[in-house]
N, C-alpha and C positions, 0 to 999 in steps of 0.2 A: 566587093566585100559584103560578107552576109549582114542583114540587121541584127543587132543583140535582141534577146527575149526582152529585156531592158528598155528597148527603145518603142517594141511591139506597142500598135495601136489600136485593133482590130482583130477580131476573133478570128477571119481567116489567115493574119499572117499565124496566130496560135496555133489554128491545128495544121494549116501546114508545116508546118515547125516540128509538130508531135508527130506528123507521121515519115517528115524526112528521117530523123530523131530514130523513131523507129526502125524504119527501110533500113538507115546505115548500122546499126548495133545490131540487126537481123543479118549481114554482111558481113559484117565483121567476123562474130559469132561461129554463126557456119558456111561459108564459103571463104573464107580468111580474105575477103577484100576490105579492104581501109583497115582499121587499126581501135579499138573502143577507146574512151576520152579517158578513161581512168587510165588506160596503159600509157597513154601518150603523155598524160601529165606526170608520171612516175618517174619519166625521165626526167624531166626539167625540177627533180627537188630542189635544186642549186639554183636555180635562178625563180627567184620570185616575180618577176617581171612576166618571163613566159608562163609561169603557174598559175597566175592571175589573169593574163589572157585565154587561157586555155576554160578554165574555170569558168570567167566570166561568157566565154562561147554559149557554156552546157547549161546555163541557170536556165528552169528552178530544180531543177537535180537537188535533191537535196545534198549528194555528195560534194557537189558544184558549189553551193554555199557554203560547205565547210571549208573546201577547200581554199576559195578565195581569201575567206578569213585567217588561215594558216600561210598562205603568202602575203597580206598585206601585214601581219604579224610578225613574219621576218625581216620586210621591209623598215617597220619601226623600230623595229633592236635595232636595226643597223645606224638607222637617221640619229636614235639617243645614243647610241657608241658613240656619233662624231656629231652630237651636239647638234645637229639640223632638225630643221620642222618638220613634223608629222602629224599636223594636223587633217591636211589631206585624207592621209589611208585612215586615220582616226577615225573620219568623219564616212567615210567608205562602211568602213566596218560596220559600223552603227547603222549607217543605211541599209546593207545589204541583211542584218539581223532584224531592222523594224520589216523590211519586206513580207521576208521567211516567215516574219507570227504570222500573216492575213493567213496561212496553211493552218490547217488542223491533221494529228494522224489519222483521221479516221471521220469521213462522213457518216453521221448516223443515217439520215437522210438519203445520201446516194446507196448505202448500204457498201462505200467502196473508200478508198485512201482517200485522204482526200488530198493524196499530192495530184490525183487526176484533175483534180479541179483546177489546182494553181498551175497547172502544166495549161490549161486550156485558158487562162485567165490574161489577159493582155499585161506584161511586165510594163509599158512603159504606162499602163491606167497607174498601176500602184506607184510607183516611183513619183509619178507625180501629186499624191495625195497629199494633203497639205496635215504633218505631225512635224513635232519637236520633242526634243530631248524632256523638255521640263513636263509635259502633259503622256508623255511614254515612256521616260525613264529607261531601266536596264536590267529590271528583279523577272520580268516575266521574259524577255529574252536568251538567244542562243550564245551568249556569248561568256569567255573565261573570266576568272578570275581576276588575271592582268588585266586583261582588257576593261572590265571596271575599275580596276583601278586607276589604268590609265584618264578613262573617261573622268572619274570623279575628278582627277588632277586638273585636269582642262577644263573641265563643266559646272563642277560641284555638283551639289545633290540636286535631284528633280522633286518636282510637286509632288510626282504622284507616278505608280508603275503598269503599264496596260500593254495592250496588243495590237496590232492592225487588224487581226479579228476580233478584238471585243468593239474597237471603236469603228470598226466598217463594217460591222454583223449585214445588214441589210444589202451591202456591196456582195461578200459572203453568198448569203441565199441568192442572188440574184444570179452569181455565177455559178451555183450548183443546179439553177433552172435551166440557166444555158446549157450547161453542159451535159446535161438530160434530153434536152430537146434537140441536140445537134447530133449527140450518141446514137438517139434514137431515127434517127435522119440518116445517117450512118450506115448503121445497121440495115434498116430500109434498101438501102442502096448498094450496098454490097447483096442483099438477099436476091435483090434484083438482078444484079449482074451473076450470081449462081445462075438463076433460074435459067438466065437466057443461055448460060450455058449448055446446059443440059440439051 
C-alpha cells in the first residue's frame, strides 16, 4: 500500500511522490493508461467512504482537499440523521482545513503557486505540528458555513483566528528554500542528461 502525503516524512518521499503524481496524469492524459483521480472519484459520489480514500490518496491537490471535506460532510449528515457521533470526521475536517492554510496561492518569492511548494513539503511534518482549535480558530480557514457551525456546536468559540502559514511563516520560507534548491538540482540534472544525449 502506497504511503499517504499525510504520513510523508522526508523530502524524497515528496518529490517522488510529485513526479510519480505526474508521470500518471501525463498517462492518463494522453496515452489513455490509468484513469486521472478526479474521474475516478466521480464515480464513487455515493459512497463517501471510497471518496475519502480516494481524496485522501491525491492530497495536497487542492481538489483532493476539497473533496475530502465534501465526503467527510456527508458522512455527518448521515451519523446526525441517526443520532451517532461525528466527532471523528469533525475533527478530520478541521484538520485537514488547518493543514491546507500552511499553502499560499501564490509565492511571491518563488515567483510561482505556491501549491508547488506544499506539494514538495512533507504532509506528515505538518500534520504533526502542534495547533488547536482555540489559538487557530475557523474565520481564516477553508471551510462552510455548516461546518462552523457545526464546530461552534462541539467547540465553542476560540481565542483567537490564524493560519498554519501566519504561525509557521519561518517553517513556510524554509520550504520555499527547499524547493528552490532541489528545482534547481533538478533542472541541473535533467540538463545533463540532454546533453549527454545529444
Amino acid at each position: 500500500m502506497r504511503k499517504s502525503w499525510l504520513e510523508m516524512q522526508t523530502d524524497e518521499e515528496v518529490w517522488n511522490k510529485a513526479h510519480q503524481f505526474a508521470t500518471e496524469s501525463r498517462n492518463a492524459i494522453h496515452n489513455g493508461i490509468g484513469e486521472f483521480w478526479a474521474d475516478t472519484i466521480k464515480k464513487h459520489h455515493d459512497d463517501p467512504d471510497k471518496r475519502l480514500t480516494i481524496a485522501l490518496d491525491n492530497l495536497p491537490l487542492p481538489g483532493a482537499f476539497r473533496e475530502a471535506k465534501i465526503a467527510l460532510r456527508a458522512t455527518i449528515r448521515s451519523k446526525r440523521k441517526s443520532k451517532q457521533d461525528y466527532a471523528h470526521e469533525l475533527e478530520l475536517i478541521y484538520r485537514l482545513a488547518v493543514i491546507e492554510s500552511f499553502s499560499i496561492p501564490y509565492s511571491k518569492r518563488l515567483k510561482m503557486p505556491g501549491y508547488n511548494v506544499i506539494e514538495h513539503t512533507p504532509g506528515g511534518k505538518l500534520n504533526s505540528l502542534p495547533f488547536n482549535y482555540q489559538n487557530t480558530g475557523y474565520n481564516k480557514l477553508d471551510l462552510t458555513k455548516t461546518d462552523i457551525k457545526w464546530i461552534v456546536e462541539q467547540w465553542g468559540e476560540p481565542n483567537r483566528h490564524s493560519t498554519l502559514h501566519k504561525d509557521y511563516h519561518d517553517l513556510w520560507v524554509e520550504q520555499e528554500d527547499k524547493f528552490s534548491s532541489n528545482f534547481d538540482r533538478k533542472l541541473k540534472e535533467l540538463s545533463g542528461l540532454a546533453g549527454f544525449a545529444k
